[in-house]
N, C-alpha and C positions, 0 to 999 in steps of 0.2 A: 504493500500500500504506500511504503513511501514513495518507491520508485515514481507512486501516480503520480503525487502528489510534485514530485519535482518536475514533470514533466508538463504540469498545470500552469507549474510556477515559470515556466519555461515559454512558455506559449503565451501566457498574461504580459512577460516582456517583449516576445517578438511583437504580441496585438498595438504594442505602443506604437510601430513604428508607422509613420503612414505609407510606406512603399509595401510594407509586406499586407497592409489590408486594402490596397488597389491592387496588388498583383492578386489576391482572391477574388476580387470583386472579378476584376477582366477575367480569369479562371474560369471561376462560376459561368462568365457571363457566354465564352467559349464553347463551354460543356454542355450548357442549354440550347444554344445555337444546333449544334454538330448533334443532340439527337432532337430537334423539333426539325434539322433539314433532313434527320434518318442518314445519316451517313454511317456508311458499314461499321462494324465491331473494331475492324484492326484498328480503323482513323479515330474511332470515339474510345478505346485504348488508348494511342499516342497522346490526345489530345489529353487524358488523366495523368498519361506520364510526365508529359511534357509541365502540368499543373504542381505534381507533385515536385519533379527535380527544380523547377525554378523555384517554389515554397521553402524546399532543402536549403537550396544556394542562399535565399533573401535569409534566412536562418543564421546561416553560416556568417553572412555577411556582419548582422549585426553582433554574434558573438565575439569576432574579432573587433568590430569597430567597440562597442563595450568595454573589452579586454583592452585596448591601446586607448582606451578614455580612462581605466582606472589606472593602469603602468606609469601614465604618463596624464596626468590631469588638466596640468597648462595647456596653451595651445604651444603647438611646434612644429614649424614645418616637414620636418622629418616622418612625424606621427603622420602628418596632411597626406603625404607623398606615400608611404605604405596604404593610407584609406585608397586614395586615389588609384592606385596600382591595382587596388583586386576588382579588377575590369571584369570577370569572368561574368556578375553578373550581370551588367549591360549587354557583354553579348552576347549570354544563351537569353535573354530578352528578347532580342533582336533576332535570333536564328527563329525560336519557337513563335514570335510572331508571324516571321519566313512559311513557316512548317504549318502555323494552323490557317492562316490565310491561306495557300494550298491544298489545304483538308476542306476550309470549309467553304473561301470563295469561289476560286478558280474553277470547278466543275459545274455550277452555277452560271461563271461567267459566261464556257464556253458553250455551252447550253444555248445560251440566252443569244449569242452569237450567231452561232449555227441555226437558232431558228430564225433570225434575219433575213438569211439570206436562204 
């Protein structure tokens, strides 16, 4: 039970962050999309996966940035430059937006396309 209880406590600090509760919202708002268009099993999988490892990442993120907030409590360029550095997740951001925009636009689009003409 404590395990739970940390992992509550855990979660009540990542909720502080406002990135990690827009990146649920867009998640969520993903997930609903990709099954109200009925898009197959595998895409509506990736698109969980893809929710969950960016969730992980924004996790990660703020446990280091936390961790170089308490090491070092002034501000310091140094510290600035390590924040800045962990770019990973801007760009699985930017890739899984890539990846669900392709799950859930683009067959849509060319759809939409193809009956144009």
């Amino acid at each position: 039970m404590a395990k739970f209880k940390v992992w509550i406590d855990a979660l009540k600090i990542i909720w502080r962050q406002a990135s990690f509760r827009i990146w649920v919202l867009l998640c969520t708002v993903g997930i609903v999309i990709g099954i109200l268009l009925n898009v197959g099993m595998t895409q509506l999988v990736l698109l969980v996966a893809l929710a969950c490892i960016g969730l992980g990442m924004e996790s990660a993120n703020t446990a280091i940035e936390t961790l170089l907030d308490m090491i070092h409590p002034e501000y310091s360029e140094k510290v600035k430059l390590v924040k800045d550095a962990y770019a990973s997740v801007p760009i699985f951001v930017f890739s899984a937006y890539v990846i669900s925009w392709l799950i859930l636009v683009s067959p849509s689009l060319v759809k939409w396309v193809l009956n144009l003409w």
